[in-house]
N, CA, C and O atoms as CSV, one atom per row, in Angstrom:
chain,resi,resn,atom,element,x,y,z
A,1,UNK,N,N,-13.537,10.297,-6.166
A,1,UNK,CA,C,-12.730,9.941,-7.321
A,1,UNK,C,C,-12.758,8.421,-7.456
A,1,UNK,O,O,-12.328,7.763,-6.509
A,2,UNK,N,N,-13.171,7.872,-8.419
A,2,UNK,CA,C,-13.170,6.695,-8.817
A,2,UNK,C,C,-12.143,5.490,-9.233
A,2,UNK,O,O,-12.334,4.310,-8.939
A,3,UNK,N,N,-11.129,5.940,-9.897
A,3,UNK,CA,C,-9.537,6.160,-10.172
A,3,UNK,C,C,-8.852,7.037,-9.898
A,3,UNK,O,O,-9.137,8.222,-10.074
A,4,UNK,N,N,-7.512,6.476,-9.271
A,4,UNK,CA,C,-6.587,7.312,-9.375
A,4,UNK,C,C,-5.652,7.566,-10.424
A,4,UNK,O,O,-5.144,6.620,-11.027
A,5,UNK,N,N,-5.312,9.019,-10.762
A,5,UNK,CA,C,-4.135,8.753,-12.076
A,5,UNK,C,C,-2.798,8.454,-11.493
A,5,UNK,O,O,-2.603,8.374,-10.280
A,6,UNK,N,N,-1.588,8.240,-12.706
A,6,UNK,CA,C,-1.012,7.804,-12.079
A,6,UNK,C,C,-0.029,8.913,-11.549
A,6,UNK,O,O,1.055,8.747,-10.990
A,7,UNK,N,N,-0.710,10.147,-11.881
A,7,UNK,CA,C,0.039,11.711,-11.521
A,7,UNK,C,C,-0.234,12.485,-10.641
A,7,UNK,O,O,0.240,13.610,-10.478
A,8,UNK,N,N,-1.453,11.643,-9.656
A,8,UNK,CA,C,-2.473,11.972,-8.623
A,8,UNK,C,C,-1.255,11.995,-7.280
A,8,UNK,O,O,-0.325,11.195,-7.178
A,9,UNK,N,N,-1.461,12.750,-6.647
A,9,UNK,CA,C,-0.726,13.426,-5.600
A,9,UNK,C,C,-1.472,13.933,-4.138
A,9,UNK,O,O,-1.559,15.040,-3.607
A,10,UNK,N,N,-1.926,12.682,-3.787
A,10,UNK,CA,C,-2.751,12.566,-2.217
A,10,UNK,C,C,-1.589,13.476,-0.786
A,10,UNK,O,O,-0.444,13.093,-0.545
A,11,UNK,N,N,-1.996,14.179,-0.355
A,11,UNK,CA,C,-1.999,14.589,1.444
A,11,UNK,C,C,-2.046,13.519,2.078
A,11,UNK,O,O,-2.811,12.639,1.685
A,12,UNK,N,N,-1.155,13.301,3.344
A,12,UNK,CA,C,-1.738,12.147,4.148
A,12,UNK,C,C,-1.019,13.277,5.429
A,12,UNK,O,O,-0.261,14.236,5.288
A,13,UNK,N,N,-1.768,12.542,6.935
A,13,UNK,CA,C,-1.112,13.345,7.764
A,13,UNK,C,C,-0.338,13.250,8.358
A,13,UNK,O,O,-0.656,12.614,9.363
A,14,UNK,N,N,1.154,13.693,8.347
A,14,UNK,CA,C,2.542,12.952,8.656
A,14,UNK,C,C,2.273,12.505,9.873
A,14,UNK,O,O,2.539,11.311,10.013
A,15,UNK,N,N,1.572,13.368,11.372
A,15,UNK,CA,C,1.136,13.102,13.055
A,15,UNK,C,C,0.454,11.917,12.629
A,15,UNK,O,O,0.825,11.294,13.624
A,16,UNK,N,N,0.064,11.432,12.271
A,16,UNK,CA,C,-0.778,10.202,12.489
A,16,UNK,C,C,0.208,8.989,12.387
A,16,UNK,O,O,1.012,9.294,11.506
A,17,UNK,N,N,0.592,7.425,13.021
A,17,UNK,CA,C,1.006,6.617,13.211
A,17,UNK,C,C,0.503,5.616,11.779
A,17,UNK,O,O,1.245,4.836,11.182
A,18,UNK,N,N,-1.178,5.946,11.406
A,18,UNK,CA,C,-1.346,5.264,10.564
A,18,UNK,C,C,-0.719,5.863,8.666
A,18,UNK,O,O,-0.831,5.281,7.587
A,19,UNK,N,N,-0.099,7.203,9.016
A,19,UNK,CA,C,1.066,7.720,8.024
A,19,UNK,C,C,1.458,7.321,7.417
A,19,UNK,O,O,1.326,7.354,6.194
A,20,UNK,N,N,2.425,6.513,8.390
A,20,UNK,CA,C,3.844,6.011,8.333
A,20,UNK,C,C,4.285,5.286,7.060
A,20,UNK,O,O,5.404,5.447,6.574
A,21,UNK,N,N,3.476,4.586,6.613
A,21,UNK,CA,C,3.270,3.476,5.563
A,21,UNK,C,C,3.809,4.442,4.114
A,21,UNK,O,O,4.798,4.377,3.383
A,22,UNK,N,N,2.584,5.334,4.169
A,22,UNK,CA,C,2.595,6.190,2.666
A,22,UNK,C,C,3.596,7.305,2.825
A,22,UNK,O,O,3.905,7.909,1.797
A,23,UNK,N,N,4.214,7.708,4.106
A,23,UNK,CA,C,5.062,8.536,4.209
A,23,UNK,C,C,6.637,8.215,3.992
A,23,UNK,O,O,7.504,8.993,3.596
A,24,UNK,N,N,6.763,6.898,4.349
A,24,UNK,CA,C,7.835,5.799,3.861
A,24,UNK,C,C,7.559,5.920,2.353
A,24,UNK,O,O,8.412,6.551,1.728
A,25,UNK,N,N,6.540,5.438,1.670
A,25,UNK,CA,C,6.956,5.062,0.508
A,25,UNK,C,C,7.438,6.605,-0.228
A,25,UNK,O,O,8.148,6.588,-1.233
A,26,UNK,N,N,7.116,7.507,0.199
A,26,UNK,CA,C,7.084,8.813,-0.477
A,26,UNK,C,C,8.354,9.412,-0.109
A,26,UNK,O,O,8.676,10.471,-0.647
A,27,UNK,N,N,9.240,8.768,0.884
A,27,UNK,CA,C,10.785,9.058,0.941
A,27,UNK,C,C,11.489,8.519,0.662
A,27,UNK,O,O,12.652,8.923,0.685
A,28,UNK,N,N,11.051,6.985,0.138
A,28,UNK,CA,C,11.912,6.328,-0.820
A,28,UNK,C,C,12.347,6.655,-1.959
A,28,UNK,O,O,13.477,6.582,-2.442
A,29,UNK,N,N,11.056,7.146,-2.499
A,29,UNK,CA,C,11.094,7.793,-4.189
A,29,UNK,C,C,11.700,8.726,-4.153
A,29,UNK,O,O,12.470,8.883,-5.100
A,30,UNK,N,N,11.674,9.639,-3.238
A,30,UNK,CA,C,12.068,11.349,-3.062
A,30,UNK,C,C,13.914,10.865,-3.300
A,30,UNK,O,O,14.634,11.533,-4.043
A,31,UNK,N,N,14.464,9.564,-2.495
A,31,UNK,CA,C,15.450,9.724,-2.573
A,31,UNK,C,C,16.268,8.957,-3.693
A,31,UNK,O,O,17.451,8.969,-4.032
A,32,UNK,N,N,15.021,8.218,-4.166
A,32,UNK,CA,C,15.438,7.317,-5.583
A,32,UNK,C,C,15.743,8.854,-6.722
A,32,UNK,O,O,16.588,9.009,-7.603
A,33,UNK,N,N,14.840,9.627,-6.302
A,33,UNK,CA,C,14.732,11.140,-7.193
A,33,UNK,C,C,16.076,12.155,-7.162
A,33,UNK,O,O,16.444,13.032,-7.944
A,34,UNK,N,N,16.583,11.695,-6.040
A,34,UNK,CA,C,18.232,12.511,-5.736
A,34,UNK,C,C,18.850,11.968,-6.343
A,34,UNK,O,O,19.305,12.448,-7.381
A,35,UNK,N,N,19.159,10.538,-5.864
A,35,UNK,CA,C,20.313,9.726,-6.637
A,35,UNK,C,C,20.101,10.090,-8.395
A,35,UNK,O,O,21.000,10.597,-9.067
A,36,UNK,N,N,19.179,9.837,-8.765
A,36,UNK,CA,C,18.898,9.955,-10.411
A,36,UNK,C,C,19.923,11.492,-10.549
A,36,UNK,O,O,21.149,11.515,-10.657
A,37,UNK,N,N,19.246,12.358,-10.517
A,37,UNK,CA,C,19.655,13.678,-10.199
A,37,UNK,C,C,20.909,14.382,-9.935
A,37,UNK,O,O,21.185,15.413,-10.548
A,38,UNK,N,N,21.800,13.800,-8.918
A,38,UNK,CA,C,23.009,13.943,-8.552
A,38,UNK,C,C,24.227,13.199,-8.882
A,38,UNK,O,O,25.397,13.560,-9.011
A,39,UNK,N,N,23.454,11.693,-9.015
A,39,UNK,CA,C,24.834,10.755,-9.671
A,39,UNK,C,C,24.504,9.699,-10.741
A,39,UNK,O,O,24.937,8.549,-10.811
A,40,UNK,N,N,23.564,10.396,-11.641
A,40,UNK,CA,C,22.685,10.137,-12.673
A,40,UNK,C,C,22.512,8.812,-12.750
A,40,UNK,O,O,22.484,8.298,-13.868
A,41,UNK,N,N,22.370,8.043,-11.632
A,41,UNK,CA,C,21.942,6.757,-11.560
A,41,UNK,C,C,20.535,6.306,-11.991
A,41,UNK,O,O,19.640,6.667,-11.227
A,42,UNK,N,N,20.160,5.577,-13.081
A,42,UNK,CA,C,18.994,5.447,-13.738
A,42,UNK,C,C,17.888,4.590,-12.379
A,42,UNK,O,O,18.181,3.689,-11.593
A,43,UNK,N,N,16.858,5.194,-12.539
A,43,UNK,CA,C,15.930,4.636,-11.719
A,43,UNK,C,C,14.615,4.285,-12.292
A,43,UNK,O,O,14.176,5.034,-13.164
A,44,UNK,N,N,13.746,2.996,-11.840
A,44,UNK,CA,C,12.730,2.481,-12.195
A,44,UNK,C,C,11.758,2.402,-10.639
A,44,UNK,O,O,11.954,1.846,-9.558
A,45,UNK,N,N,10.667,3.256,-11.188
A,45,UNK,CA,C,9.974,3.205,-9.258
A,45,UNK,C,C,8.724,2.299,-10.104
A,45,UNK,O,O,8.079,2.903,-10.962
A,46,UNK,N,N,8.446,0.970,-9.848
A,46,UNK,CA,C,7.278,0.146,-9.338
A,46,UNK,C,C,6.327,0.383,-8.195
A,46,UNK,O,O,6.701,0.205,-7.036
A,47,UNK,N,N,5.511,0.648,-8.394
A,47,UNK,CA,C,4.484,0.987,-7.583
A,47,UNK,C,C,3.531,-0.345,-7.122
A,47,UNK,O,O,2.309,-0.216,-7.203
A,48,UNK,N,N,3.965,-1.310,-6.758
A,48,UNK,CA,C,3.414,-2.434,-6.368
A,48,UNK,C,C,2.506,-2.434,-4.976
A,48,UNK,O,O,2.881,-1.803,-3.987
A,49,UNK,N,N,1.784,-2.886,-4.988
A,49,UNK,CA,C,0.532,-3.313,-4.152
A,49,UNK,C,C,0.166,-4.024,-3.759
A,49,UNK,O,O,1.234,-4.623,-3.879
A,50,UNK,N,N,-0.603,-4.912,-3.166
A,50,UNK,CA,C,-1.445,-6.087,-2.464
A,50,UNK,C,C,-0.253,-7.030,-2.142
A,50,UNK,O,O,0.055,-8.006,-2.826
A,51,UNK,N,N,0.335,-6.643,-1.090
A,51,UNK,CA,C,1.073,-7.225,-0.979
A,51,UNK,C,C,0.746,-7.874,0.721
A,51,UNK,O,O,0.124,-7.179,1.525
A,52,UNK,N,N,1.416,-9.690,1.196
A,52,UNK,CA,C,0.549,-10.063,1.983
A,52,UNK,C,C,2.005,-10.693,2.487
A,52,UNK,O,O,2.797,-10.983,1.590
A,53,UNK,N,N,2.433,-10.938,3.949
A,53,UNK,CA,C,3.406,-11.535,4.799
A,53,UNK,C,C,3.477,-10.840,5.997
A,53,UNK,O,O,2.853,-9.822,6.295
A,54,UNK,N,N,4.359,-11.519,6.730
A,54,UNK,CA,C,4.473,-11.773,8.265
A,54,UNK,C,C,4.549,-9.810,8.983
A,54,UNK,O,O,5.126,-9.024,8.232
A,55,UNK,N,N,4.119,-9.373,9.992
A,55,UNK,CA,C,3.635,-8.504,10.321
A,55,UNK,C,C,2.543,-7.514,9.431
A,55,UNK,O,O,2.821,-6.316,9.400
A,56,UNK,N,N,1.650,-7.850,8.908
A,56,UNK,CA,C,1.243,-7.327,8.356
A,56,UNK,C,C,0.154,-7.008,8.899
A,56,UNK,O,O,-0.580,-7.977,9.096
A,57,UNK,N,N,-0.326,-5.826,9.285
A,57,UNK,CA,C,-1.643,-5.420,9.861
A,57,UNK,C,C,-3.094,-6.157,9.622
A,57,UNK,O,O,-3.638,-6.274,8.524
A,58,UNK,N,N,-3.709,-6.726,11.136
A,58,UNK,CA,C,-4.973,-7.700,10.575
A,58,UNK,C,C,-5.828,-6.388,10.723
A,58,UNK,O,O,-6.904,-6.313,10.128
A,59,UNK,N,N,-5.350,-5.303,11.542
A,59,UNK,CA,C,-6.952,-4.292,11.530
A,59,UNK,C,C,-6.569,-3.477,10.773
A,59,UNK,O,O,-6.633,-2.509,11.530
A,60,UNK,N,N,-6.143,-3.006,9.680
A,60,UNK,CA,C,-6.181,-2.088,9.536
A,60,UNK,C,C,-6.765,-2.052,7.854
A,60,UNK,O,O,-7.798,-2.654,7.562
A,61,UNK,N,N,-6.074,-1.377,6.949
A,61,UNK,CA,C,-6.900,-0.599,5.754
A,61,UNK,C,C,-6.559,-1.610,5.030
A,61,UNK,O,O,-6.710,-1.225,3.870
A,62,UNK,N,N,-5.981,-3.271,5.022
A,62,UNK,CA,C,-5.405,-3.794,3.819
A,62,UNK,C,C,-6.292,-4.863,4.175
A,62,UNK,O,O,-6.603,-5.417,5.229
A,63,UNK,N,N,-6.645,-4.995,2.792
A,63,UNK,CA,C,-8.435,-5.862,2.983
A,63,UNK,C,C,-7.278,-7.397,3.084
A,63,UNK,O,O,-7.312,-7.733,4.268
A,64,UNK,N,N,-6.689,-8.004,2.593
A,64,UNK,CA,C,-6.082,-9.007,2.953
A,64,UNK,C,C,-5.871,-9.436,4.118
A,64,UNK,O,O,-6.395,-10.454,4.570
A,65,UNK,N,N,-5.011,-8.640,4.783
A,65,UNK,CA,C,-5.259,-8.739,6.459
A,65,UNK,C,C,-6.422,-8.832,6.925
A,65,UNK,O,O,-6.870,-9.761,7.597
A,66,UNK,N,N,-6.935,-7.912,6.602
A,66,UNK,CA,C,-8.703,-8.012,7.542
A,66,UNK,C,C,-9.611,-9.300,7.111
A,66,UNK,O,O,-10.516,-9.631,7.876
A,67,UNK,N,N,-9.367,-10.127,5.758
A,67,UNK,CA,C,-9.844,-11.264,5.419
A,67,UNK,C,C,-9.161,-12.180,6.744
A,67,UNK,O,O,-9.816,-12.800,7.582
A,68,UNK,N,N,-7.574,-12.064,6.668
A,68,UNK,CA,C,-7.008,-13.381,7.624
A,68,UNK,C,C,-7.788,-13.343,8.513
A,68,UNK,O,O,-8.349,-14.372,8.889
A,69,UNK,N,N,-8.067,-11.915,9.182
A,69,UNK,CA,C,-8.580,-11.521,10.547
A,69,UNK,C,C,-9.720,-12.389,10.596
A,69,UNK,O,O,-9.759,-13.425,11.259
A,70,UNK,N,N,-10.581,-11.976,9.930
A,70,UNK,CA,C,-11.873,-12.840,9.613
A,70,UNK,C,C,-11.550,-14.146,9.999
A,70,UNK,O,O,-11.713,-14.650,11.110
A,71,UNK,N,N,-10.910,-14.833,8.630
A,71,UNK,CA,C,-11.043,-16.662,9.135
A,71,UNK,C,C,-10.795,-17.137,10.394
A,71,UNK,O,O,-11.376,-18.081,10.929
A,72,UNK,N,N,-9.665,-16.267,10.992
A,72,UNK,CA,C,-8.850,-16.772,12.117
A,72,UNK,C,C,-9.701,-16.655,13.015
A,72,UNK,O,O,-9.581,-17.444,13.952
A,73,UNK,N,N,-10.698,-15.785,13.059
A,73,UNK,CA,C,-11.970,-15.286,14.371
A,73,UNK,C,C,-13.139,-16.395,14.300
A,73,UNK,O,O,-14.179,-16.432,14.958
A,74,UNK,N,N,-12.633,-17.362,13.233
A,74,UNK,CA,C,-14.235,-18.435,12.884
A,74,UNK,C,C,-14.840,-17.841,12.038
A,74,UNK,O,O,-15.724,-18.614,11.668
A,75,UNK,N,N,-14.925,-16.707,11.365
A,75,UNK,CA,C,-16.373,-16.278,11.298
A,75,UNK,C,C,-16.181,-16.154,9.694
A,75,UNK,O,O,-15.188,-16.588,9.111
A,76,UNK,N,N,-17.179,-15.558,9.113
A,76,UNK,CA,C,-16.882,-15.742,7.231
A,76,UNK,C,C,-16.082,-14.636,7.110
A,76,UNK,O,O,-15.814,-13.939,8.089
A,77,UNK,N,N,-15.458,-14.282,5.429
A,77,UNK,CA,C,-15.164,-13.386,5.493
A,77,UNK,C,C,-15.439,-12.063,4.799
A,77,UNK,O,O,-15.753,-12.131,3.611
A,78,UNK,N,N,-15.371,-10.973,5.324
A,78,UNK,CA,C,-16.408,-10.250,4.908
A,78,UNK,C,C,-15.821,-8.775,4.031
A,78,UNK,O,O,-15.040,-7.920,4.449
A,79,UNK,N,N,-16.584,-8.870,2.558
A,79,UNK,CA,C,-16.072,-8.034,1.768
A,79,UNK,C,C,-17.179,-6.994,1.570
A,79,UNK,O,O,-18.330,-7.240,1.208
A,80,UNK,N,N,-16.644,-5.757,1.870
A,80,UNK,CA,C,-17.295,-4.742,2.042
A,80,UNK,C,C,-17.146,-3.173,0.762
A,80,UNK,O,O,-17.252,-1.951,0.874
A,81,UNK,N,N,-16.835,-4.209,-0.434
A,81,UNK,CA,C,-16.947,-3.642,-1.788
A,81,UNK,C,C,-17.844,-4.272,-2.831
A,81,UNK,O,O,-18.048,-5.484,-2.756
A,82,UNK,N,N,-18.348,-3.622,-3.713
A,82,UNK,CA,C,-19.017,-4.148,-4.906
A,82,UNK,C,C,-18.855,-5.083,-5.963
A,82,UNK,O,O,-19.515,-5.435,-6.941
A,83,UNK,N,N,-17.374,-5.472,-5.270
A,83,UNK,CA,C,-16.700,-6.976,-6.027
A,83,UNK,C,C,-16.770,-6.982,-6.942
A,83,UNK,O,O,-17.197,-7.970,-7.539
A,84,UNK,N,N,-16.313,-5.663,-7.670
A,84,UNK,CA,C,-15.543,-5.616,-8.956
A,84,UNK,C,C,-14.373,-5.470,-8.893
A,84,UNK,O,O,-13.755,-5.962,-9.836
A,85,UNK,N,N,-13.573,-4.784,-7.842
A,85,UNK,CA,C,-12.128,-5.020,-7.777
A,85,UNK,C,C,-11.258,-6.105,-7.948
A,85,UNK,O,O,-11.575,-7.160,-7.399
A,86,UNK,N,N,-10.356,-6.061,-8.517
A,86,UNK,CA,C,-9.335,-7.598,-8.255
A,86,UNK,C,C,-7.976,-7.455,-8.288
A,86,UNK,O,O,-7.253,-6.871,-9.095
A,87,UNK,N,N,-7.734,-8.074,-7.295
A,87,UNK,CA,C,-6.266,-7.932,-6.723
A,87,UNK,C,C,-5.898,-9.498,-6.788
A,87,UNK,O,O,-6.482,-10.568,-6.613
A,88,UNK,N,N,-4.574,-9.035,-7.147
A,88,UNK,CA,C,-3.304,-10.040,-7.404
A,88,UNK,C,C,-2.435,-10.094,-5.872
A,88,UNK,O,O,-1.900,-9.009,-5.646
A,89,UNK,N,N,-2.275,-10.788,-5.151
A,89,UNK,CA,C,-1.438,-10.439,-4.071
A,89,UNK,C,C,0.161,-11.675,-4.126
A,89,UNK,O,O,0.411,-12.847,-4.405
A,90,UNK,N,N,0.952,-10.279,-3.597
A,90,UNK,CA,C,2.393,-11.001,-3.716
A,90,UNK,C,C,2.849,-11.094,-2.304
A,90,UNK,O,O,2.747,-10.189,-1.475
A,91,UNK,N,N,3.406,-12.369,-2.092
A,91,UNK,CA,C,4.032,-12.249,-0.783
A,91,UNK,C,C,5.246,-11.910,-0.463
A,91,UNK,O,O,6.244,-12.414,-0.977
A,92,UNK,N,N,5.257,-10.947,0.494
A,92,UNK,CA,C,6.730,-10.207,0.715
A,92,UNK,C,C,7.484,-10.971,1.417
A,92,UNK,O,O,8.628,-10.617,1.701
């Protein structure tokens, strides 16, 4: 899949440690989804992304980190997409 919509509804595997991330964000909403629901509190879910600050994983799936990783090792840094993507990054 090339895009995702924005109605697209991914599996991830709760046992896995590397989860945690998308399993958090998916119980936030669930409970932004009660409150609406039960004490008709209006809700706005932002789905924000590229986001870059202090603990933030250098190995893992967030190409930002893995860039720091890069410089900090000496070495260049290395993008391993067709560099059409572009990301805006916000610091948390």
């Amino acid at each position: 899949m090339a895009r995702f919509p924005e109605d697209f509804y991914a599996t991830v595997e709760p046992a896995e440690d590397s989860s945690a991330y998308a399993e958090s964000k998916c119980a936030a909403e669930t409970l932004c989804g009660i409150f609406h629901r039960d004490r008709g509190i209006d809700i706005k879910i932002a789905r924000d992304f590229a986001f870059v600050g202090p603990y933030l994983p250098l190995n893992r799936r967030f190409a930002i980190g893995n860039f720091i990783r890069d410089k900090m090792a000496g070495g260049p840094i290395k993008v391993t997409s067709d560099g059409t993507d572009v990301r805006s990054y916000l610091y948390g």
